[in-house]
C-alpha positions as CSV (number, residue, x, y, z in Angstrom):
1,X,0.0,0.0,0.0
2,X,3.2,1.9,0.7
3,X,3.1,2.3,-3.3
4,X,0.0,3.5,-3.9
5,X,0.1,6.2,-1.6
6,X,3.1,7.1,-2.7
7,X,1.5,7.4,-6.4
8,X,-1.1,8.8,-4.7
9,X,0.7,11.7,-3.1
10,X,2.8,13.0,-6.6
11,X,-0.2,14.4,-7.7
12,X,-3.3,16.8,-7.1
13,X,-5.7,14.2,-8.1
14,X,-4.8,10.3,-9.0
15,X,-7.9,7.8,-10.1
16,X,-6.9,4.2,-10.3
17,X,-9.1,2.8,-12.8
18,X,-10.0,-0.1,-15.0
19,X,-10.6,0.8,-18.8
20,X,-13.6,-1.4,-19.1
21,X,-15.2,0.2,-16.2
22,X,-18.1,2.8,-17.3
23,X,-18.3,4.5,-13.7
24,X,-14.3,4.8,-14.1
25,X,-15.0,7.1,-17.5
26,X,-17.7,8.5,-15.7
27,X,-15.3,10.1,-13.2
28,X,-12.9,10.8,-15.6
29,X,-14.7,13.1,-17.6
30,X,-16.2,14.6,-14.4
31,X,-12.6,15.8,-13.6
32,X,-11.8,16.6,-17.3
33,X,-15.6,18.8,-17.4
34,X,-14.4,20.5,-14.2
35,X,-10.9,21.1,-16.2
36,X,-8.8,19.1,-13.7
37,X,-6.4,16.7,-15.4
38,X,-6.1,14.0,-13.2
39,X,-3.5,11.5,-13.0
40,X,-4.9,8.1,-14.4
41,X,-3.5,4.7,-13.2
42,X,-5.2,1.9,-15.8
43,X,-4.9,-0.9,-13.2
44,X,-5.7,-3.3,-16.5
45,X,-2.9,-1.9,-18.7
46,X,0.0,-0.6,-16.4
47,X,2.9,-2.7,-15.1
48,X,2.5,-3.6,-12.0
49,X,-1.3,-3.0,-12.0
50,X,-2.5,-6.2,-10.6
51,X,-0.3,-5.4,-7.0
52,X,-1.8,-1.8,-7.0
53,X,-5.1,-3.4,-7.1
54,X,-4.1,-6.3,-4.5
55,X,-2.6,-3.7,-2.4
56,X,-6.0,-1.4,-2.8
57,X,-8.1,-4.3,-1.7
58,X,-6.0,-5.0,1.4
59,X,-6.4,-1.8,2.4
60,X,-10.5,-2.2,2.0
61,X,-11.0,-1.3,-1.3
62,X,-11.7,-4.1,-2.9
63,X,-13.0,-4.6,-6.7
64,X,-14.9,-1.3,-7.0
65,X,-13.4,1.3,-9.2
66,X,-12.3,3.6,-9.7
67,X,-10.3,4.9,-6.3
68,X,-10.1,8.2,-5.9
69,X,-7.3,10.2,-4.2
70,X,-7.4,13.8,-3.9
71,X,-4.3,15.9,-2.4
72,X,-2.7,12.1,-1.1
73,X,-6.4,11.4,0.9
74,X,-8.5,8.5,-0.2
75,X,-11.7,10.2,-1.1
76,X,-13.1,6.7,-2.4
77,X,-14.8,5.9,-5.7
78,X,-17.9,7.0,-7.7
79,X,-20.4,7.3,-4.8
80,X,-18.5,9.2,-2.5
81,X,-16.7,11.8,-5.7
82,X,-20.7,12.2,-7.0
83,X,-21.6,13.0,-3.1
84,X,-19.0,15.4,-2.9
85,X,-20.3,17.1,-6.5
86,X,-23.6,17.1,-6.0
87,X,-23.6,18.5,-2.4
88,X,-21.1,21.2,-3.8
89,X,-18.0,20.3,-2.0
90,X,-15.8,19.0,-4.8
91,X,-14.5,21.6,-6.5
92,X,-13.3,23.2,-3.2
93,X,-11.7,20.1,-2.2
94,X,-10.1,20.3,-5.9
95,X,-9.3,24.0,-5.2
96,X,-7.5,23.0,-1.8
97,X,-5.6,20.2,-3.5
98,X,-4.1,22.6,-6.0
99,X,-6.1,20.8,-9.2
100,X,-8.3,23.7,-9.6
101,X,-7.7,27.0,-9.9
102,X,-10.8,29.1,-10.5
């Protein structure tokens, strides 16, 4: 897990995703719409992605994608990042995290 947050913490926003996964895109383009450019980890493509993902489900987050971090905090994955929109608390979160600027 050591790893991931490490990934995790290089950037203002990092999804971990799988590119089958239509909640994954979902989120995706909810960060591009907002204008953020998150950092995208495609756990099905990248080397190593099958220990990110072990790692993610020792730590409790098992199976559902995508997993969300935002300034190095696990936020979680398309429940909890739609919450946060809806209820209008994303984009200061992004703000605070440096992945948004207006």
């Amino acid at each position: 897990m050591e790893r991931v947050f490490q990934l995790a913490a290089e950037r203002p926003v990092v999804v971990f995703s799988k590119s089958t996964c239509c909640m994954c895109h979902t989120i995706k383009t909810l960060f591009f719409d907002f204008g953020v450019n998150p950092t995208v980890y495609e756990l099905d493509q990248v080397p190593g992605g099958r220990e990110i993902e072990q790692a993610l489900a020792r730590h409790g987050v098992a199976g559902d994608f995508p997993v969300v971090f935002i300034g190095g905090n696990l936020v979680g994955g398309a429940n909890e990042i739609m919450t946060l929109h809806l209820n209008g608390s994303l984009s200061a979160m992004l703000k605070r995290a440096g992945a948004l600027w207006l």
